[in-house]
C-alpha positions as CSV (number, residue, x, y, z in Angstrom):
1,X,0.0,0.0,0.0
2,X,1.5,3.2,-1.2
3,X,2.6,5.6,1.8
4,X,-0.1,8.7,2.9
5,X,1.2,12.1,3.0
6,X,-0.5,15.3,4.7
7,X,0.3,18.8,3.8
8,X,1.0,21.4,6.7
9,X,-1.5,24.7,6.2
10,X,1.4,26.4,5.0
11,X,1.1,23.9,1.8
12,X,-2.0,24.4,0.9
13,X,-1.2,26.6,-2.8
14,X,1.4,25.8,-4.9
15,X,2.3,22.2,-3.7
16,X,-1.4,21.4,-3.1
17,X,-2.2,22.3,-6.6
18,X,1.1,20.1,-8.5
19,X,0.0,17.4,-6.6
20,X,-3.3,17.9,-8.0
21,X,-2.1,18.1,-11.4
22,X,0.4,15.0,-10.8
23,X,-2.7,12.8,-9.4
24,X,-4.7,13.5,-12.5
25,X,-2.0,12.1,-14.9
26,X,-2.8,9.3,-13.5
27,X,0.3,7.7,-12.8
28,X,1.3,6.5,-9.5
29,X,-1.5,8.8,-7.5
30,X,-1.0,10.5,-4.6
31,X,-2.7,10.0,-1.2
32,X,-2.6,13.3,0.3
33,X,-4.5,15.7,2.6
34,X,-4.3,19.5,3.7
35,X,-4.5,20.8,7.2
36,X,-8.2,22.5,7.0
37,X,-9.7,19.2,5.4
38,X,-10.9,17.5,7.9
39,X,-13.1,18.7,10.9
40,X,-10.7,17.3,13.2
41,X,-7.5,18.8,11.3
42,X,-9.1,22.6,11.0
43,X,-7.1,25.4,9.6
44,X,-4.7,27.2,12.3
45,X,-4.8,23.6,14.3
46,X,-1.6,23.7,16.2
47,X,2.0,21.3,16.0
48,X,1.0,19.2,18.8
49,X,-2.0,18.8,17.6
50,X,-1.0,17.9,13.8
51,X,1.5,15.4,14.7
52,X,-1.4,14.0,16.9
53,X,-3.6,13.5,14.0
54,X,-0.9,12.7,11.4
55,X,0.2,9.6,14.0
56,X,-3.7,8.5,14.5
57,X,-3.9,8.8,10.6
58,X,-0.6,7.7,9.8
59,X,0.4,10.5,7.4
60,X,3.8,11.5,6.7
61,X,3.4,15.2,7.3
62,X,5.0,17.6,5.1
63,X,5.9,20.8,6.3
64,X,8.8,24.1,6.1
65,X,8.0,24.2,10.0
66,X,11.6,23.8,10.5
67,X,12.2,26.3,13.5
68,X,9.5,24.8,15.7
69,X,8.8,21.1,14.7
70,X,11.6,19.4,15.7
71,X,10.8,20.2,19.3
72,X,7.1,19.7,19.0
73,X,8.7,15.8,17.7
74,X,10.8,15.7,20.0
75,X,8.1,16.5,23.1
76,X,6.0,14.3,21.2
77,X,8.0,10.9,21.1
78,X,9.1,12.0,25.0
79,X,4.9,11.5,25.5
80,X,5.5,7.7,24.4
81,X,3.8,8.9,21.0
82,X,5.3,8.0,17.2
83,X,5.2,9.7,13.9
84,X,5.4,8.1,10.7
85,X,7.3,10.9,9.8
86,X,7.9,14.4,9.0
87,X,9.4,15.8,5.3
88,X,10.7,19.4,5.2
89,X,11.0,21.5,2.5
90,X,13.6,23.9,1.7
91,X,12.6,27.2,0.3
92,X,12.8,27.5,-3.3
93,X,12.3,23.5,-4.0
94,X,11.1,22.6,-7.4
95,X,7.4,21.5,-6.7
96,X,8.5,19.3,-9.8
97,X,10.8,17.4,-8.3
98,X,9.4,17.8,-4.7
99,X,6.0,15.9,-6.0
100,X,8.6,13.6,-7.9
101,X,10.0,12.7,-4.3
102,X,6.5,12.0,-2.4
103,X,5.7,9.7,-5.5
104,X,9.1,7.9,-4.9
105,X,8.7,7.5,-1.6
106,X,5.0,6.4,-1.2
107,X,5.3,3.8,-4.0
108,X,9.2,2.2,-3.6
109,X,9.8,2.7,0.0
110,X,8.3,1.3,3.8
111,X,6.6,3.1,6.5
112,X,9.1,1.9,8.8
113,X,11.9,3.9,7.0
114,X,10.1,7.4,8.1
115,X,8.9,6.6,11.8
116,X,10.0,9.5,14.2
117,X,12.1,11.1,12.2
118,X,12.1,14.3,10.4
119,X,13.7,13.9,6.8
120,X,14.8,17.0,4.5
121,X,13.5,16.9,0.8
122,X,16.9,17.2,-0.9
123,X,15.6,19.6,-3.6
């Protein structure tokens, strides 16, 4: 089963929308949400709270929340809680090739390889 991905409310434009475009080529579609999609994931939901729901959901969340999210993990694996994982983006990424990296990863790769960890998107 291919991996599940969702997009931090910062994510919600540009990304969101080549994903969109990428999913209907048709070819290796992916499973992605936004923050602000579901009721229990609303817009301006807080760290804590997304890694909560990304864990429950088990959703790699993507996010540029560098500064902050790395201690949000870190307080939330101290809890006894897990993450299947956390992508970062660097500023300026091609959404080409960042869209060309989920695909990668949710279709040749296993959960396991992400768990509570945060990963940097090399592009």
């Amino acid at each position: 089963m291919p991996l599940r991905f969702v997009l931090d409310e910062n994510q919600r434009g540009l990304l969101w929308r080549a994903a969109v475009r990428h999913n209907q080529a048709g070819v290796g579609p992916l499973d992605l949400v936004r923050v602000g999609d579901s009721p229990d994931l609303p817009l301006g939901a807080n760290d804590s709270d997304i890694l909560r729901w990304s864990e429950r959901e088990d959703r790699i969340l993507v996010s540029f929340d560098k500064t902050t999210m790395a201690g949000h993990l870190a307080d939330h694996l101290q809890a006894g809680r897990h993450s299947p994982g956390i992508f970062m983006l660097r500023r300026g990424a091609r959404l080409s090739q960042v869209v060309a990296h989920l695909v990668l990863v949710a279709f040749a790769s296993e959960a396991g390889e992400w768990h509570d960890r945060i990963e940097f998107i090399p592009y």
